[in-house]
C-alpha positions in Angstrom: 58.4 -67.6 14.8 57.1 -69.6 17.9 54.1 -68.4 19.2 54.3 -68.3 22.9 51.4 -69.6 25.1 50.0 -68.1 29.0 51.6 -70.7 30.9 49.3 -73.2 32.8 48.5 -73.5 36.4 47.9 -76.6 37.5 44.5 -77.1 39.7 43.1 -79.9 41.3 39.8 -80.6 41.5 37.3 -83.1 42.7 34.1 -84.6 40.7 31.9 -87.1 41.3 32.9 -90.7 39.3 29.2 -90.0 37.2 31.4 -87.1 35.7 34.6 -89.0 36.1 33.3 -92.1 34.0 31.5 -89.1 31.5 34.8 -87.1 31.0 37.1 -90.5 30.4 34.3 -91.2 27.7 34.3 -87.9 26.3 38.4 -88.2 25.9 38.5 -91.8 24.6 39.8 -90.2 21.5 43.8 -89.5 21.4 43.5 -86.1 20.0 41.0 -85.0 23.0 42.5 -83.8 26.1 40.7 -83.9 29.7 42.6 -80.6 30.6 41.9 -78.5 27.2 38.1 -79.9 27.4 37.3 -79.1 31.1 39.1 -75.6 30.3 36.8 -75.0 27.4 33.7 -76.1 29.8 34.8 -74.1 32.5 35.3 -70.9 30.3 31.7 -71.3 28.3 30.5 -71.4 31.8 32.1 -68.5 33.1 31.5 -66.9 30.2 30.1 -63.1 30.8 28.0 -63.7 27.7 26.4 -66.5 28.4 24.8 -64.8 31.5 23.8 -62.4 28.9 22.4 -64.9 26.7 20.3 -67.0 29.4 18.8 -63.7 30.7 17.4 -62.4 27.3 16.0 -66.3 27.1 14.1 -66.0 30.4 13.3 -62.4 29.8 11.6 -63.6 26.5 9.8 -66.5 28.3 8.8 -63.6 31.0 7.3 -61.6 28.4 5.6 -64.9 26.7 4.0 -65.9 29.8 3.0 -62.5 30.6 0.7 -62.1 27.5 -0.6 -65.5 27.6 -1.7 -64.8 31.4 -3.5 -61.2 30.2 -4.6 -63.0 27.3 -6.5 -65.9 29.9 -7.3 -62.5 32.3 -9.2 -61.4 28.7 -10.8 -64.6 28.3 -12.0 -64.6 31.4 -13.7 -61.5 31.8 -15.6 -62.1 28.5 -16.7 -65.4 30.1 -17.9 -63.9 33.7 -19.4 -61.3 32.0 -21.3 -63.2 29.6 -22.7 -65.9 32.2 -23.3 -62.3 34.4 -25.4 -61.0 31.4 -27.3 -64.5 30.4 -28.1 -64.9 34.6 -29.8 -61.5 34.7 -31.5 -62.0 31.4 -32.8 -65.5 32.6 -34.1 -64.0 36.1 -35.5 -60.9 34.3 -37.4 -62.6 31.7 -38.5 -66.2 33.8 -41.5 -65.8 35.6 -42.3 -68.8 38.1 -44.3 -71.8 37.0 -47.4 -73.2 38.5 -46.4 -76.2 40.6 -48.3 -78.5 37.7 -46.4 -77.4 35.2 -42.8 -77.4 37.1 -42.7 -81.0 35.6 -42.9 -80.8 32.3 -40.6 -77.6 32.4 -37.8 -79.8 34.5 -38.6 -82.0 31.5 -37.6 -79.4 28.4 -34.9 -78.2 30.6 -33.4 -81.6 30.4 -33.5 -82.1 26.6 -32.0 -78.5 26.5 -29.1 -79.0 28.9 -28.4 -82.4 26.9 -28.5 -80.8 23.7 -25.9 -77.8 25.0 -23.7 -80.4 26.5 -23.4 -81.9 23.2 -22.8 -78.8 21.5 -20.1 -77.7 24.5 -18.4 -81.2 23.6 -18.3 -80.5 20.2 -17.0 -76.1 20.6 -14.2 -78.0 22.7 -13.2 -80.5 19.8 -13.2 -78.0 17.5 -10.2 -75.6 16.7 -12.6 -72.3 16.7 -13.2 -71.3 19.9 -16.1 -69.0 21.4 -13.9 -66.4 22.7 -12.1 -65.8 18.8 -15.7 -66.3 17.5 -16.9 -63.2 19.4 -14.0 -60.9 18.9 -14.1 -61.7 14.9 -17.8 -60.7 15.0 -17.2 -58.0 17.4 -14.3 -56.7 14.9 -16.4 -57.2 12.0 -19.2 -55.4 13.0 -17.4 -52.0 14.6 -19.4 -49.0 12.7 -16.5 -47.1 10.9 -16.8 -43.7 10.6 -18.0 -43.6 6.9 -20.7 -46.7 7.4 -24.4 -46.0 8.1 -25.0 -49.7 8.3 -26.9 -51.1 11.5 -25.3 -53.6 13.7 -27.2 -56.4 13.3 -29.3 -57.5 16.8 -27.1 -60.4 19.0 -30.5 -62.0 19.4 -30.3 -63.1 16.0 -28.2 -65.9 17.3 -30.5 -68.4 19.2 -32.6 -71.0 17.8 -36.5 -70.6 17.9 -36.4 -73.9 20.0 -34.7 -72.0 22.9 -30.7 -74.0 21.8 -27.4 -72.3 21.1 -26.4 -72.1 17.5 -22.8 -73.5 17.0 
């Protein structure tokens, strides 16, 4: 039995000779057809589904670019807050020098910025960063209900010398 086929409608259509040259290429081949490829093209681009599929793509990369902006807002806050917290410890605790000693304080201060510029270059070549640092300390050191130990004091993490530990 002969299966019958919808019958064709012819259209004619206009397309730039980029597309032109593109399409004769594509149908160099005997057994490809201009006709039954730009029908297939134009049906996977009407297709109802593939509006479907391209909005659950963008609706994922939605939801991707929304956690990584909360997760920067996150960041963020921990890094105002802690430069918030170090300012007001560093005006609460810094008394002002006698003008013959402002020298060899501008001095120390040097050697100190140099040496926490060498440690930020080397926090921003590394893999671990600060912000992961603190929240692994932060979830390792949450009392649980059943612990009597004592949080240990964040002081603990300066150097005698007045430098970051890294």
């Amino acid at each position: 039995m002969r299966r019958r086929q919808d019958p064709k409608i012819k259209l004619t259509v206009y397309i730039s000779r980029t597309v032109a040259g593109q399409l004769n290429l594509a149908c160099k081949d005997r057994t490809k057809n201009k006709s039954k490829l730009t029908e297939t093209a134009l049906a996977q681009l009407l297709s109802p589904q593939r509006d479907n599929e391209q909005e659950s793509a963008t609706q994922r990369r939605l939801d991707r670019l929304s956690r990584d902006v909360n997760l920067n807002h996150c960041h963020q806050q921990i890094v105002i807050e802690g430069l918030g917290l170090f300012i007001r410890h560093y005006l609460a605790i810094s008394p002002p020098l006698p003008h013959a000693e402002q020298q060899a304080a501008q001095a120390i201060g040097q050697q100190r910025f140099q040496r926490f510029i060498e440690q930020l270059g080397r926090r921003l070549a590394s893999t671990t960063t600060l912000v992961t640092e603190i929240s692994d300390q932060l979830a390792s050191h949450v009392p649980k209900a059943s612990s009597d130990e004592p949080v240990p004091n964040a002081a603990q993490t300066t150097v005698p010398d007045g430098s970051f530990k890294s």
